[in-house]
Structure formats: structure tokens, C-alpha cells
C-alpha positions as CSV (number, residue, x, y, z in Angstrom):
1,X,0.0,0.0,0.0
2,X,1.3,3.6,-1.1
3,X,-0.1,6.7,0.8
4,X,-0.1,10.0,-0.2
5,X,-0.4,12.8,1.9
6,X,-1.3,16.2,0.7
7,X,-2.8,19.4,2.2
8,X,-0.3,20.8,4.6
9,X,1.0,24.5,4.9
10,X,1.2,27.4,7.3
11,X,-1.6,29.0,8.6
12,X,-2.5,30.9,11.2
13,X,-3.9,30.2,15.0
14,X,-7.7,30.0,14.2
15,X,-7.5,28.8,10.8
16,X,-8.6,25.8,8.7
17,X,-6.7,23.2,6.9
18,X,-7.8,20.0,5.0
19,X,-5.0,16.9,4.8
20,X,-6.3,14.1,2.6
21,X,-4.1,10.8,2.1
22,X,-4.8,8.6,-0.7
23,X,-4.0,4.9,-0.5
24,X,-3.1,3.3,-3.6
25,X,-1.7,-0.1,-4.5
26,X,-2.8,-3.4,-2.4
27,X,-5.4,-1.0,-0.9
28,X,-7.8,-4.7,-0.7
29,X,-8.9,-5.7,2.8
30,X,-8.0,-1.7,4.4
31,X,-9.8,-1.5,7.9
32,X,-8.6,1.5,9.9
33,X,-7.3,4.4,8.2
34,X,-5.9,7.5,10.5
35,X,-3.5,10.3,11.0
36,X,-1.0,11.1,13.6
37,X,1.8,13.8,14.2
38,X,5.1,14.0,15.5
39,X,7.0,17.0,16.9
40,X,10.9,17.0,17.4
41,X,11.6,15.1,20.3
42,X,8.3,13.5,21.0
43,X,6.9,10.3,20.1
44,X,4.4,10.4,16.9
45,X,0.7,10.8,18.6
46,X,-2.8,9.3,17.3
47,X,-4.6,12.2,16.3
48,X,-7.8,10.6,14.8
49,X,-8.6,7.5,13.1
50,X,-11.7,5.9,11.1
51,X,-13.1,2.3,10.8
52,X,-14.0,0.8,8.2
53,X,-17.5,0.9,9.6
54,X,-17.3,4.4,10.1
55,X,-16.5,4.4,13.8
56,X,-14.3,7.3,15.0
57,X,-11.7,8.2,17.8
58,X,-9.9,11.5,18.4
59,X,-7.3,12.7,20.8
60,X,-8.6,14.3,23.6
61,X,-6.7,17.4,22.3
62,X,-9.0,17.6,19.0
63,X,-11.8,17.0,20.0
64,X,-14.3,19.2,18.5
65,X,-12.0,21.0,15.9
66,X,-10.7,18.1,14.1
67,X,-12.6,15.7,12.0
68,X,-11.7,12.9,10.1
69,X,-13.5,10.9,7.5
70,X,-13.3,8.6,4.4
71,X,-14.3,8.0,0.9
72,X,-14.1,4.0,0.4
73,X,-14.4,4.2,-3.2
74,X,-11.4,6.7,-4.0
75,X,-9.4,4.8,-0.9
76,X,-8.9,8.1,0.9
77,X,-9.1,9.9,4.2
78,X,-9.4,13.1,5.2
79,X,-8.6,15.1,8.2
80,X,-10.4,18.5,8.6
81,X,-8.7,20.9,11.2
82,X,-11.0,23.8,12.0
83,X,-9.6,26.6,15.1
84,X,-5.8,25.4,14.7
85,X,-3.4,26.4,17.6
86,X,0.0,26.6,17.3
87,X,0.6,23.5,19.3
88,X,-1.0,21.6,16.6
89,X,2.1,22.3,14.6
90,X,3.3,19.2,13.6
91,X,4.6,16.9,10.7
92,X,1.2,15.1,9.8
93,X,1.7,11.1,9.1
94,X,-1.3,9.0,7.5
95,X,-1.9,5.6,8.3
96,X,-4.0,2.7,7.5
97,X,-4.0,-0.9,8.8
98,X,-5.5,-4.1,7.3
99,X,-7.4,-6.9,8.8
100,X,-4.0,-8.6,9.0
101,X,-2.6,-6.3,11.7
102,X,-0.2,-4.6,8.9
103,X,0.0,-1.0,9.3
104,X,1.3,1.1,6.7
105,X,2.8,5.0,6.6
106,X,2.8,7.8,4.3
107,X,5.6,10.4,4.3
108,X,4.4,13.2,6.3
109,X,2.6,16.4,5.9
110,X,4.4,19.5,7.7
111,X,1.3,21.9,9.1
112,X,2.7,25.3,10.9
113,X,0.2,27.1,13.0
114,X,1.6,30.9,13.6
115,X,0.3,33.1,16.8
């Protein structure tokens, strides 16, 4: 499986942005798909993921300005970030795991949130 990650910029605290990651490939048998970020010197953090039923879970930190979803036909997720703070600044990874328990990456997204 091959993600690709798009959306990601600068913008500033308040703002909106709109990351969407496109799975292509061996994209058969995809159950979860997600995002997470990473900051220098911390460890990469769930920020929302999706089921393949639909079902949803956020980091506490999101809640209520972020919201992820999916189109299953073009194999891609989307994460909408609405009232962005600057420590939501972060390199932005996609993810999706199978039924298997394989989990694959994309290459990152940098968003910037200025005060």
C-alpha cells in the first residue's frame, strides 16, 4: 500500500486546513485508516482515526475542531482541522492498517500554525 499525503502548509492560530491521504496499491482488505503527528523530540501521537465501519476516535486534544473521515471508493481519508493552535504544529503522518494487523505509513505532511 502507497499513501499519499497532501494538504499541509502554514496558517494561522484560528485557521482551517484540509490533509487528505490517498491509498493506492494493495489497498484490498484496508480497515482502519488514520493520522497522527510527531513533533521534534516526542513520540508520533494518534490524532484521529476511522473504521472501516465508520467508527471514529480522536485525541482528547481535538476534539471538537478536528474531524476525520473517508471516501471508500477513491481509498482516501481526510482530516479537517478547523480553530488550529499553534501547538498543533506538527509533521502530519497517514496511516491505515489491514485486517491482517499490517499498518502502513505515508511520508508526512508538515502543518505550521503561527500566533
Amino acid at each position: 500500500v502507497q499513501l499519499q499525503a497532501s494538504g499541509g502548509g502554514l496558517v494561522q492560530a484560528g485557521g482551517s486546513l484540509r490533509l487528505s491521504c490517498a491509498a493506492s496499491g494493495s489497498v484490498f482488505g484496508v480497515d482502519s485508516m488514520g493520522w497522527y503527528r510527531q513533533v521534534p523530540g516526542k513520540q508520533r501521537e494518534l490524532v484521529a482515526e476511522i473504521t472501516s465501519g465508520g467508527n471514529t476516535n480522536y485525541a482528547d486534544s481535538v476534539k471538537g475542531r478536528f474531524t476525520i473521515s473517508r471516501d471508500n471508493a477513491k481509498s482516501t481519508v481526510y482530516l479537517q482541522m478547523n480553530s488550529l493552535k499553534p501547538e498543533d504544529t506538527a509533521v502530519y503522518y497517514c496511516a491505515v492498517t489491514k485486517y491482517t494487523g499490517y499498518n502502513y505509513w505515508g511520508q508526512g505532511t508538515l502543518v505550521t500554525v503561527s500566533s
